[in-house]
N, CA, C and O atoms as a GROMACS GRO file, in nm:
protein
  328
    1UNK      N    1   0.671   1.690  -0.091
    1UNK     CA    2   0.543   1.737  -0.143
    1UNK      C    3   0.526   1.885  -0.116
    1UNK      O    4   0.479   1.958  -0.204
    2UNK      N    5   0.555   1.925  -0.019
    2UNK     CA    6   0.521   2.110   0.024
    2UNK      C    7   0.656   2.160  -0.050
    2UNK      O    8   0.629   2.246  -0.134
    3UNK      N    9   0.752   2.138  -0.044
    3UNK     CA   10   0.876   2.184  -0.116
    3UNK      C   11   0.798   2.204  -0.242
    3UNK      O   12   0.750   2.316  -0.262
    4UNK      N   13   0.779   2.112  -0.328
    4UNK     CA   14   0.714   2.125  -0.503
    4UNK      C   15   0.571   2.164  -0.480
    4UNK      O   16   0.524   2.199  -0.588
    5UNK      N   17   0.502   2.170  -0.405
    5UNK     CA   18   0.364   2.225  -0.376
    5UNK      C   19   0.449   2.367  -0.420
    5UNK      O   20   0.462   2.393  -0.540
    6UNK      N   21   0.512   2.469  -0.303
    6UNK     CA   22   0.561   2.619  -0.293
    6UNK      C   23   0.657   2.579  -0.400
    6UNK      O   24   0.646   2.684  -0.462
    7UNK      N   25   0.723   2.526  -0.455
    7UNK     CA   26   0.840   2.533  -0.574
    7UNK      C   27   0.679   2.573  -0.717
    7UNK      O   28   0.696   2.683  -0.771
    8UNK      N   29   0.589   2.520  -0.753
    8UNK     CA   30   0.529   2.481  -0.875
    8UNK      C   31   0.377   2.600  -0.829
    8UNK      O   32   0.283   2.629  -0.903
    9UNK      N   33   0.395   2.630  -0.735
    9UNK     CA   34   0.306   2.772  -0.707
    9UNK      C   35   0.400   2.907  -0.734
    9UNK      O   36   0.341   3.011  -0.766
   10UNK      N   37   0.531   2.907  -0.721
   10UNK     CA   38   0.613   3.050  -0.712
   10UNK      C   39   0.702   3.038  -0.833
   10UNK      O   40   0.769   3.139  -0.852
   11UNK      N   41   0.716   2.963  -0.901
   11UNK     CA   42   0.772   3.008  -1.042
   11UNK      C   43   0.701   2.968  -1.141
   11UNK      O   44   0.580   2.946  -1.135
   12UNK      N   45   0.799   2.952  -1.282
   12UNK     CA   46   0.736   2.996  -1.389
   12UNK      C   47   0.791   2.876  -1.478
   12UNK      O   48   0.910   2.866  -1.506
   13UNK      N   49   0.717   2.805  -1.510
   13UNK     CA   50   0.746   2.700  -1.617
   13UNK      C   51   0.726   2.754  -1.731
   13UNK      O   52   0.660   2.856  -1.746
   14UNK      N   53   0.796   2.671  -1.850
   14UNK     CA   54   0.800   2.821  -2.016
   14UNK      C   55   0.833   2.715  -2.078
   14UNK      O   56   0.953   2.693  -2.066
   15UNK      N   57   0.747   2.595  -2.175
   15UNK     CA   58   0.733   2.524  -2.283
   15UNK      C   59   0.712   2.598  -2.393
   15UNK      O   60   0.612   2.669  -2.409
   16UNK      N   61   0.812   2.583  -2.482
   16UNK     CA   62   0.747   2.654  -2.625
   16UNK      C   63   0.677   2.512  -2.727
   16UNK      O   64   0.685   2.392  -2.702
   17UNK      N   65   0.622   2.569  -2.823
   17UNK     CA   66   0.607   2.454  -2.935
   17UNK      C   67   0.731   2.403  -2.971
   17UNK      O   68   0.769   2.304  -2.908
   18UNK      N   69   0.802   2.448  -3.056
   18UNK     CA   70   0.919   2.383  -3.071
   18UNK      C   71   0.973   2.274  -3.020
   18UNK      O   72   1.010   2.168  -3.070
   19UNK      N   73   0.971   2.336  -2.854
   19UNK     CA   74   1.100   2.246  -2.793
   19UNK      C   75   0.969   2.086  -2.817
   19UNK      O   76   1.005   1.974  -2.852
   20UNK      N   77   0.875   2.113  -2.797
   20UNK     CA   78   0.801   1.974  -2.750
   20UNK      C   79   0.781   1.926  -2.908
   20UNK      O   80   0.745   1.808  -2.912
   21UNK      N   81   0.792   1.977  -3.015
   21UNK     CA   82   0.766   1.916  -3.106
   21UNK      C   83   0.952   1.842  -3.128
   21UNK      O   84   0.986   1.757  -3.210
   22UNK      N   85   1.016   1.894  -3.051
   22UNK     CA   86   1.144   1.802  -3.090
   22UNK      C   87   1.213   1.686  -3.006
   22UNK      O   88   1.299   1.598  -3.016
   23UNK      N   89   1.122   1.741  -2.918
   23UNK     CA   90   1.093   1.620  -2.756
   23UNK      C   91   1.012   1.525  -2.902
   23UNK      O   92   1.082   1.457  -2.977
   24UNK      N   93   0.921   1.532  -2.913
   24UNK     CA   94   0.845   1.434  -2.958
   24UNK      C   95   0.914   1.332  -3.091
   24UNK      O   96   0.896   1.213  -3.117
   25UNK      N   97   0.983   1.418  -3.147
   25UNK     CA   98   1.070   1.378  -3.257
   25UNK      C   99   1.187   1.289  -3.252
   25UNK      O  100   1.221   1.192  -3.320
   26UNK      N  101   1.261   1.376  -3.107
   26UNK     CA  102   1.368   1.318  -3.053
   26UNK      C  103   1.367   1.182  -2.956
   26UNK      O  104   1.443   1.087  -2.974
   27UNK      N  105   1.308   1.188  -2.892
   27UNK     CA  106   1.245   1.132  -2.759
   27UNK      C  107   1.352   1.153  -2.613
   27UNK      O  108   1.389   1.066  -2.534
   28UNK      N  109   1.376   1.270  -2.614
   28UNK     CA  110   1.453   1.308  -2.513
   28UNK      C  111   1.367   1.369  -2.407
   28UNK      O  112   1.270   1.441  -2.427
   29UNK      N  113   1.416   1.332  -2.295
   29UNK     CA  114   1.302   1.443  -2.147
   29UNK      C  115   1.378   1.565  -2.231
   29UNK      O  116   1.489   1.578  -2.282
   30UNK      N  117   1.218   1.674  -2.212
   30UNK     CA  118   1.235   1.816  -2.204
   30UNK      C  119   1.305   1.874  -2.074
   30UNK      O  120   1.295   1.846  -1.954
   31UNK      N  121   1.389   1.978  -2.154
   31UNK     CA  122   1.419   2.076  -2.043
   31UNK      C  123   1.331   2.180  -1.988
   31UNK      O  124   1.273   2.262  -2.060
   32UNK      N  125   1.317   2.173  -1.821
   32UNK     CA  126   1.249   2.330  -1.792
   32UNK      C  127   1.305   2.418  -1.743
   32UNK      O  128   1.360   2.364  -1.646
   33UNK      N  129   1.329   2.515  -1.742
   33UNK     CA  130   1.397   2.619  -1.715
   33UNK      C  131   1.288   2.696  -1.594
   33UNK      O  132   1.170   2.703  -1.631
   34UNK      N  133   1.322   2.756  -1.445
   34UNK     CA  134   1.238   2.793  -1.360
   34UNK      C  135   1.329   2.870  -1.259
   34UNK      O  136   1.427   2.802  -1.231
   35UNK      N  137   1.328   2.935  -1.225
   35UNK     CA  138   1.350   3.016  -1.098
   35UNK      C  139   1.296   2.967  -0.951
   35UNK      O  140   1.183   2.923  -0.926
   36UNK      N  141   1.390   2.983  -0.873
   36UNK     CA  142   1.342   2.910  -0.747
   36UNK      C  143   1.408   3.018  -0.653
   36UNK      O  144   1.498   3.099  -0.678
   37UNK      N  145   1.353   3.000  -0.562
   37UNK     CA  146   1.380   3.123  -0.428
   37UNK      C  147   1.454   3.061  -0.377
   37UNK      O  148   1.415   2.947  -0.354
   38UNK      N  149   1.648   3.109  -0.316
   38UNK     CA  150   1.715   3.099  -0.263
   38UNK      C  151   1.734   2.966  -0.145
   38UNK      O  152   1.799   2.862  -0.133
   39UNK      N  153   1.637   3.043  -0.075
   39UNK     CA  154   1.629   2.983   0.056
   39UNK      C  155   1.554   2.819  -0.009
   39UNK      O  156   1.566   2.732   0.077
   40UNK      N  157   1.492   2.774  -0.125
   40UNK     CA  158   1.439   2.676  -0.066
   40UNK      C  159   1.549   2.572  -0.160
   40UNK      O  160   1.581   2.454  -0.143
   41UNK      N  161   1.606   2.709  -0.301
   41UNK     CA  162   1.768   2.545  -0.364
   41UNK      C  163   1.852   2.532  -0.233
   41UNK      O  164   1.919   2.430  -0.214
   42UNK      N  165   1.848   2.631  -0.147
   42UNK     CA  166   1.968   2.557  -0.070
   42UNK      C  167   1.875   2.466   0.039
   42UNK      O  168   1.958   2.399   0.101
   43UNK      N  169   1.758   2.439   0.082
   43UNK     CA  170   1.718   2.326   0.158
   43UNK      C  171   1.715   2.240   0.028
   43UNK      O  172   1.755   2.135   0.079
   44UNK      N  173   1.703   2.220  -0.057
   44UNK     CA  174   1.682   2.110  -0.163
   44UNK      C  175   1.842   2.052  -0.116
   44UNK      O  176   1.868   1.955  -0.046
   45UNK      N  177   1.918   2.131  -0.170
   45UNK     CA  178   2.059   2.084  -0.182
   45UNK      C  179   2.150   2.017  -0.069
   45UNK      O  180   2.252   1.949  -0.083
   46UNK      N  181   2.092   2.052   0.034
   46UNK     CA  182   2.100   1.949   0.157
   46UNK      C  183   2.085   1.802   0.115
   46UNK      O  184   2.167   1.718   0.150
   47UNK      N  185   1.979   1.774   0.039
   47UNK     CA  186   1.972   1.628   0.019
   47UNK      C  187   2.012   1.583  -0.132
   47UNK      O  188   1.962   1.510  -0.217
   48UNK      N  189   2.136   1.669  -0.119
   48UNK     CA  190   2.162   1.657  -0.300
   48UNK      C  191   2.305   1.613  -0.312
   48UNK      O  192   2.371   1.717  -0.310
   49UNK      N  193   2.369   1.532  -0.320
   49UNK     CA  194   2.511   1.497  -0.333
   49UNK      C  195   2.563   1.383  -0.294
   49UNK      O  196   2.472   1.314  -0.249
   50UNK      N  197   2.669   1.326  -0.288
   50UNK     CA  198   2.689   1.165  -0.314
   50UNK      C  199   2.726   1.169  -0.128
   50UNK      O  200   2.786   1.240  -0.047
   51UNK      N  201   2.657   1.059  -0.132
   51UNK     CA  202   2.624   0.999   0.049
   51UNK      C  203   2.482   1.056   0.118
   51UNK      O  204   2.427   1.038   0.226
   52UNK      N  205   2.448   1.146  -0.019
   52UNK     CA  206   2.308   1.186   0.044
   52UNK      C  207   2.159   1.135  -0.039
   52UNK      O  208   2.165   1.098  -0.156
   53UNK      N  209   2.045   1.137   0.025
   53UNK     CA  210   1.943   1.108  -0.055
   53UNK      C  211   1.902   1.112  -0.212
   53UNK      O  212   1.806   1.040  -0.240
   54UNK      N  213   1.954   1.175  -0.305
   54UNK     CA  214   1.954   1.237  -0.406
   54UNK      C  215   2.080   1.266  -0.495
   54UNK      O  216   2.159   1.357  -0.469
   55UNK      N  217   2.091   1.184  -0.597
   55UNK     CA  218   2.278   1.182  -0.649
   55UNK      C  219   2.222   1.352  -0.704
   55UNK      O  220   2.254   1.421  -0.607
   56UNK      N  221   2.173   1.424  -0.785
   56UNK     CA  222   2.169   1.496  -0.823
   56UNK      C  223   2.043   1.585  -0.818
   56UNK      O  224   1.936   1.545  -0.772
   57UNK      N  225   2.067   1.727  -0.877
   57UNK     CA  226   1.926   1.805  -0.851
   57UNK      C  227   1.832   1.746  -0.915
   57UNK      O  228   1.730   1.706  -0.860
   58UNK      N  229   1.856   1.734  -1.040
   58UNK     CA  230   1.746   1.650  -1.156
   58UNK      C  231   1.634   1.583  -1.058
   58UNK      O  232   1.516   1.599  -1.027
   59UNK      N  233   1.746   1.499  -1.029
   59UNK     CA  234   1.659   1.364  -0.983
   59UNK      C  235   1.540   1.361  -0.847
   59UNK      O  236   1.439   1.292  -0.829
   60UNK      N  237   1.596   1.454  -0.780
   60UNK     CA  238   1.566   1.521  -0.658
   60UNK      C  239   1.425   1.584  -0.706
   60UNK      O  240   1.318   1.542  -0.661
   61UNK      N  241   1.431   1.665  -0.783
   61UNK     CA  242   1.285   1.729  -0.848
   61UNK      C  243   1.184   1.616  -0.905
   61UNK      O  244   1.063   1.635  -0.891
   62UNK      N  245   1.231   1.499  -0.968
   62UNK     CA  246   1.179   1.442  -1.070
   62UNK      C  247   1.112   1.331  -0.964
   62UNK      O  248   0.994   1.299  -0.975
   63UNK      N  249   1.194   1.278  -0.864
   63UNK     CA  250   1.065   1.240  -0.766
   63UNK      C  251   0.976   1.304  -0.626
   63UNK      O  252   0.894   1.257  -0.547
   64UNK      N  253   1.032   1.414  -0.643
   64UNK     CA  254   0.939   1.536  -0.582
   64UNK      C  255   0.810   1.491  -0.690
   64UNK      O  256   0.714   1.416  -0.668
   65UNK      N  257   0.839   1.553  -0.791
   65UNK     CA  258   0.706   1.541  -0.904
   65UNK      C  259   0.655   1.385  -0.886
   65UNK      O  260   0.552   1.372  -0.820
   66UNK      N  261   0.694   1.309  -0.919
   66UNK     CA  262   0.610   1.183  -0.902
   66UNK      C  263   0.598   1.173  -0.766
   66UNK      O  264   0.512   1.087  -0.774
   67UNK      N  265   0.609   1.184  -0.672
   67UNK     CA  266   0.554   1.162  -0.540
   67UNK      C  267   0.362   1.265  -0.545
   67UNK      O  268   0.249   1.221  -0.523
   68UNK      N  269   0.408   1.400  -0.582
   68UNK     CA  270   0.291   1.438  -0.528
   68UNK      C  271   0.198   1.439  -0.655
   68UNK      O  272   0.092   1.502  -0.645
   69UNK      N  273   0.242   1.342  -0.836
   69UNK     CA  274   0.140   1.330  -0.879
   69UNK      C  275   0.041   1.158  -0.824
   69UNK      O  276  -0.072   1.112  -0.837
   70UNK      N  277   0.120   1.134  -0.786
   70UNK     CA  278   0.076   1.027  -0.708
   70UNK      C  279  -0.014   1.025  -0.599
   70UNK      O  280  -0.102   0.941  -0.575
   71UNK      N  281   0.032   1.179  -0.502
   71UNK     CA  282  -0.106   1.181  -0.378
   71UNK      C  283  -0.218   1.256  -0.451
   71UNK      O  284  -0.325   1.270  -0.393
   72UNK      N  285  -0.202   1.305  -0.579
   72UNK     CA  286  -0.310   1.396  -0.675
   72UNK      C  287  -0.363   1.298  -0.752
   72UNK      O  288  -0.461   1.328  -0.820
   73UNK      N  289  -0.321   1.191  -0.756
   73UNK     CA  290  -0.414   1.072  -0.847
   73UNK      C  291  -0.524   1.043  -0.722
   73UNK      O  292  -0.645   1.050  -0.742
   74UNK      N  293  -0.446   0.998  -0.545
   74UNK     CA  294  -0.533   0.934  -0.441
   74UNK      C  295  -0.618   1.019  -0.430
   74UNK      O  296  -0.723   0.971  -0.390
   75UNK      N  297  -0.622   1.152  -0.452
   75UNK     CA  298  -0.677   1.297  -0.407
   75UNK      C  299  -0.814   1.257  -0.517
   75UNK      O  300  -0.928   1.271  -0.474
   76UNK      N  301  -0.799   1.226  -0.606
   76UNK     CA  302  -0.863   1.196  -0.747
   76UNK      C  303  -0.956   1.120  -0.721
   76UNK      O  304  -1.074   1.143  -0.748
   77UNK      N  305  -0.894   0.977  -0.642
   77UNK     CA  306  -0.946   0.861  -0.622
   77UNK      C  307  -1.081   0.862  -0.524
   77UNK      O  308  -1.192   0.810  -0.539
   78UNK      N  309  -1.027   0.939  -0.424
   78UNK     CA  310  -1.100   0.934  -0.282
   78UNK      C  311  -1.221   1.055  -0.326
   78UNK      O  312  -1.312   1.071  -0.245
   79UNK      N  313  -1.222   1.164  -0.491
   79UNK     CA  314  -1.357   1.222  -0.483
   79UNK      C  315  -1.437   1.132  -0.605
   79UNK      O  316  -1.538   1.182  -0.653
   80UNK      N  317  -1.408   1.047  -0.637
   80UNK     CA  318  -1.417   0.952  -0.743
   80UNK      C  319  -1.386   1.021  -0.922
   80UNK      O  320  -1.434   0.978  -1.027
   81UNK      N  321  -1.327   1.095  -0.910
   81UNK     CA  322  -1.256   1.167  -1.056
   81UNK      C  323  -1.220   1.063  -1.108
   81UNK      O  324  -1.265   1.058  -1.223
   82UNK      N  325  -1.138   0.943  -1.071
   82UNK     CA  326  -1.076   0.853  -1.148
   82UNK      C  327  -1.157   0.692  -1.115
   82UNK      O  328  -1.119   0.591  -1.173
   0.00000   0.00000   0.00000
């Protein structure tokens, strides 16, 4: 959660129309393209490779993201937003 908290505060996500109108067409996950500060791909990559937590980077990010939209739904819950 603090990894993608400081990962999704310090770079730059860049959706065009296009790509999502061909996501939508296609039904393929979009690609994002982002810059990340040194120091924190190589703590990611610690838990990135076969015998470790995470077969790949992808995947590694993708439940980073569902983990902390998940404490942002409870976050939701507990001011009654949802």
């Amino acid at each position: 959660m603090i990894i993608l908290i400081y990962y999704l505060r310090n770079t730059e996500v860049i959706f065009s129309e296009s790509f999502i109108s061909r996501f939508e067409i296609s039904g393929r996950m979009p690609k994002v393209s982002v810059d990340i500060p040194k120091e924190l791909y190589d703590d990611l990559m610690e838990h990135v490779g076969e015998n470790k937590k995470f077969v790949n980077l992808s995947e590694a990010i993708r439940t980073a993201i569902r983990k902390m939209l998940d404490q942002l739904d409870e976050i939701d819950r507990r001011h009654g937003r949802i």
